[in-house]
VOGU-3710 file (C-alpha; in Angstrom, 3 decimals, decimal comma):
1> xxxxxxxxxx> 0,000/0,000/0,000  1,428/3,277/-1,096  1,177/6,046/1,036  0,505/9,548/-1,142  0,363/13,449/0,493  -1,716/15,943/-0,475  -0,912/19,174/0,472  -0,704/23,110/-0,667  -1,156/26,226/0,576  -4,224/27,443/2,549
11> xxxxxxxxxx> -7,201/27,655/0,352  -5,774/25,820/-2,425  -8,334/23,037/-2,225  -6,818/20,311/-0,363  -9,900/18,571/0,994  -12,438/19,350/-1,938  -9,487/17,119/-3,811  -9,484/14,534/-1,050  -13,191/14,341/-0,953  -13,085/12,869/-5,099
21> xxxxxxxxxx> -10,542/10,410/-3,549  -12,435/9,436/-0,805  -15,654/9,127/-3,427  -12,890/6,652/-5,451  -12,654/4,491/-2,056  -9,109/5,985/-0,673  -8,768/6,073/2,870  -8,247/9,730/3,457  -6,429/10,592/7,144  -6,856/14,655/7,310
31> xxxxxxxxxx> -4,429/16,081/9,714  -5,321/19,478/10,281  -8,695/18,163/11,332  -6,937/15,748/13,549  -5,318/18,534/15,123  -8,485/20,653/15,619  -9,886/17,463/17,518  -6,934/16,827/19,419  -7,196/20,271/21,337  -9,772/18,660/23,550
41> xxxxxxxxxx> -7,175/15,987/24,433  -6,608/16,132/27,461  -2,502/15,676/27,671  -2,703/17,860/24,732  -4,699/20,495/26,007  -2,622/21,077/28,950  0,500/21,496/27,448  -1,701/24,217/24,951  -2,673/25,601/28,129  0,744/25,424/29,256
51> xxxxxxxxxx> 2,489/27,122/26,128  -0,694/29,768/25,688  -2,503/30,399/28,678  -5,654/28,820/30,170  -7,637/31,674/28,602  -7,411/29,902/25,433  -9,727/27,233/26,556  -13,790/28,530/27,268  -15,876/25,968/29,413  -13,508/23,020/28,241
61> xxxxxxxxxx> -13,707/23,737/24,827  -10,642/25,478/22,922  -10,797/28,290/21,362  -9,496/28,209/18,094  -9,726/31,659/16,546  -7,660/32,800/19,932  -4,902/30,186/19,648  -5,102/31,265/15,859  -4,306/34,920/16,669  -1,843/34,174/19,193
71> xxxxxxxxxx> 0,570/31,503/17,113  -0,008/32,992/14,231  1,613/36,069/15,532  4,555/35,093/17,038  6,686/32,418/15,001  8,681/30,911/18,153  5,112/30,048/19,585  4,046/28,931/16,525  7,129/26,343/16,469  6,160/25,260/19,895
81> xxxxxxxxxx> 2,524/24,690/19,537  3,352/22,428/16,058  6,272/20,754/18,916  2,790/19,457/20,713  0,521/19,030/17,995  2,435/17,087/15,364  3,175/14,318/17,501  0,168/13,938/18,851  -1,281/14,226/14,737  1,130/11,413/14,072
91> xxxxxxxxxx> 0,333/8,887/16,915  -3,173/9,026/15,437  -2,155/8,745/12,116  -0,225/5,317/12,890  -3,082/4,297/14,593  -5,782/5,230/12,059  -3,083/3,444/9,343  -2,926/-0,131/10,862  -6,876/0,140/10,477  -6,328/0,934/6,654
101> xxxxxxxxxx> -6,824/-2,821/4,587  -7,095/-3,987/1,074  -6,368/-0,309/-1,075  -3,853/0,626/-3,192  -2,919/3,788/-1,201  -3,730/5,560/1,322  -3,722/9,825/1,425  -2,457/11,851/4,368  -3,836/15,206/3,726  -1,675/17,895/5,359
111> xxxxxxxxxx> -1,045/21,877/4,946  2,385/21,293/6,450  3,625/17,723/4,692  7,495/19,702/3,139  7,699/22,494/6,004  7,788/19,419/8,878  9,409/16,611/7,183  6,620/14,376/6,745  7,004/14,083/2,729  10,293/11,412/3,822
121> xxxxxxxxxx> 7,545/9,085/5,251  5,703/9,005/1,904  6,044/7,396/-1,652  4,426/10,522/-3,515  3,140/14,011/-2,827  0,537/15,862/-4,516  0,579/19,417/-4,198  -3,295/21,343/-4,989  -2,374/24,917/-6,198  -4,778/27,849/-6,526
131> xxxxxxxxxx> -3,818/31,727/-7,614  -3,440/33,336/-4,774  -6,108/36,000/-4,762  -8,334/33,055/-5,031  -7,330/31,429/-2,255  -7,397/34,762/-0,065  -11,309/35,363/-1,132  -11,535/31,067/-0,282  -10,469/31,229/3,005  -12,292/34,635/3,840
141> xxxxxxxxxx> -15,505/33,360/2,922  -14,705/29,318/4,935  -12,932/31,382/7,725  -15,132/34,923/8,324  -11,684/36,504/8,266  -9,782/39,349/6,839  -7,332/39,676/4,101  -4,611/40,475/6,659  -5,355/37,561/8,823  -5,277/35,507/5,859
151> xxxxxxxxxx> -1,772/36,738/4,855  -0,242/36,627/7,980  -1,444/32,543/8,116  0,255/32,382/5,056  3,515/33,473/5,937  3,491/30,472/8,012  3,682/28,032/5,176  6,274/27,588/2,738  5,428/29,781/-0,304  3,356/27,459/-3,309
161> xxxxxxxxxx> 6,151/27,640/-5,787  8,033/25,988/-3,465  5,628/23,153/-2,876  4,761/22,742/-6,768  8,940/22,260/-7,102  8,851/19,543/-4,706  6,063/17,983/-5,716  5,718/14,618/-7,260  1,988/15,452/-8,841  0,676/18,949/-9,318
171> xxxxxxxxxx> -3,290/19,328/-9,447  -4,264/22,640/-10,712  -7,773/23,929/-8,450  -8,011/27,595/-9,830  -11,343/26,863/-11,741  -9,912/26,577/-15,162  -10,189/23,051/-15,138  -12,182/21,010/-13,319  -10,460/18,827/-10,523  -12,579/15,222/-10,664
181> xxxxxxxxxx> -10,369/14,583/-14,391  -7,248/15,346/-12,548  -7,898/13,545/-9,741  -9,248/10,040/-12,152  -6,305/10,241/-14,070  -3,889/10,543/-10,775  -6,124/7,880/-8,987  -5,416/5,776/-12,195  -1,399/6,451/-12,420  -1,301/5,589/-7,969
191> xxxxxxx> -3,195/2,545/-8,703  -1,020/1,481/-11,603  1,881/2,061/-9,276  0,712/0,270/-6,342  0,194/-2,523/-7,986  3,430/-2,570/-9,823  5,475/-3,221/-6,467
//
C-alpha cells in the first residue's frame, strides 16, 4: 500500500481534492482536522494551556480563533505549539493506518507535509495549487476573516512555488479546469503504481 500526500497552501483546495478520492474508495487521514480534535485531548490540552494560557480554553472547549491569533503572531510560539501538535497528529495517524486494509494507497492530507518533514515518510506528494487571490477570497468566505489575517497565516507556510517544485503530482484547483479529471487520471497512475510493487 502506497502512502501519497496531499498538500498546498491554505485555500488551495486540499480537501475538496481529497473528498473525489475518498468518493474513489481511498482512505483519506486529514491532519489538520486531527489537530483541531486533538485540542480537547486532554494531555494535549494542557501542554496548549501550558504554552498559551488557560484563557485559550472557554468551558472546556478550545478556542481556536484565539490560539489562531496568538501563534499565528509570534513564530517561536508557533514552532512550539506544532512541537505538541504534530506528535500527537502522528500517533493518530499510525493508529488510524494499521486500520487501513485492502487499497492501493492511502492519502495523508496535510497543509504542512514539506515544512515538517513528513514528505520522507511518503512514496508521492501531490501538491493542490490555486492563484493566490483566489485562495485569499476562499479562506475569507470558509474562515469569516480578513485579508490580513489571511496573509499573515500564510507566511506560516512555505510559499506554493516551493511546494509545486517539490512535488511529485501537481493538481491545478483555480477553476480553469475542473479537478474530478485530474484527480481520475492521478487515482489511475497511484493505482497502476501500487500494484506494480
Amino acid at each position: 500500500m502506497l502512502h501519497i500526500g496531499v498538500t498546498g497552501g491554505i485555500g488551495a483546495g486540499k480537501s475538496t481534492v481529497c473528498r473525489v478520492f475518498e468518493i474513489l474508495g481511498i482512505p483519506v487521514f486529514y491532519a489538520d482536522e486531527e489537530s483541531k480534535q486533538l485540542l480537547s485531548d486532554p494531555i494535549v490540552k494542557l501542554e496548549v494551556m501550558k504554552l498559551l494560557g488557560v484563557n485559550v480554553y472557554l468551558d472546556e472547549v478550545a478556542d481556536r480563533k484565539k490560539i489562531a491569533h496568538i501563534v499565528f503572531n509570534n513564530k517561536e510560539t508557533l514552532k512550539s505549539f506544532n512541537a505538541i501538535m504534530h506528535p500527537a497528529v502522528n500517533r493518530r495517524f499510525k493508529s488510524w493506518l494499521y486500520q487501513q486494509r485492502d487499497v492501493p494507497y492511502i492519502i495523508k492530507e496535510a497543509a504542512l507535509i514539506f515544512e515538517t518533514g513528513i514528505e520522507k515518510d511518503l512514496n508521492k506528494v501531490i501538491v493542490v495549487a490555486a492563484h493566490m487571490d483566489l485562495r485569499i477570497r476562499r479562506i475569507q468566505g470558509r474562515d469569516g476573516i480578513t485579508e490580513e489575517q489571511v496573509l499573515l497565516r500564510m507566511q506560516n507556510q512555505w510559499p506554493q512555488e516551493e511546494k509545486i517544485r517539490l512535488a511529485d503530482f501537481i493538481i491545478n484547483n483555480n477553476d480553469e479546469q475542473p479537478i474530478i479529471p485530474q484527480v481520475l487520471t492521478l487515482h489511475e497512475k497511484l493505482t497502476a503504481m501500487a500494484q506494480a510493487i
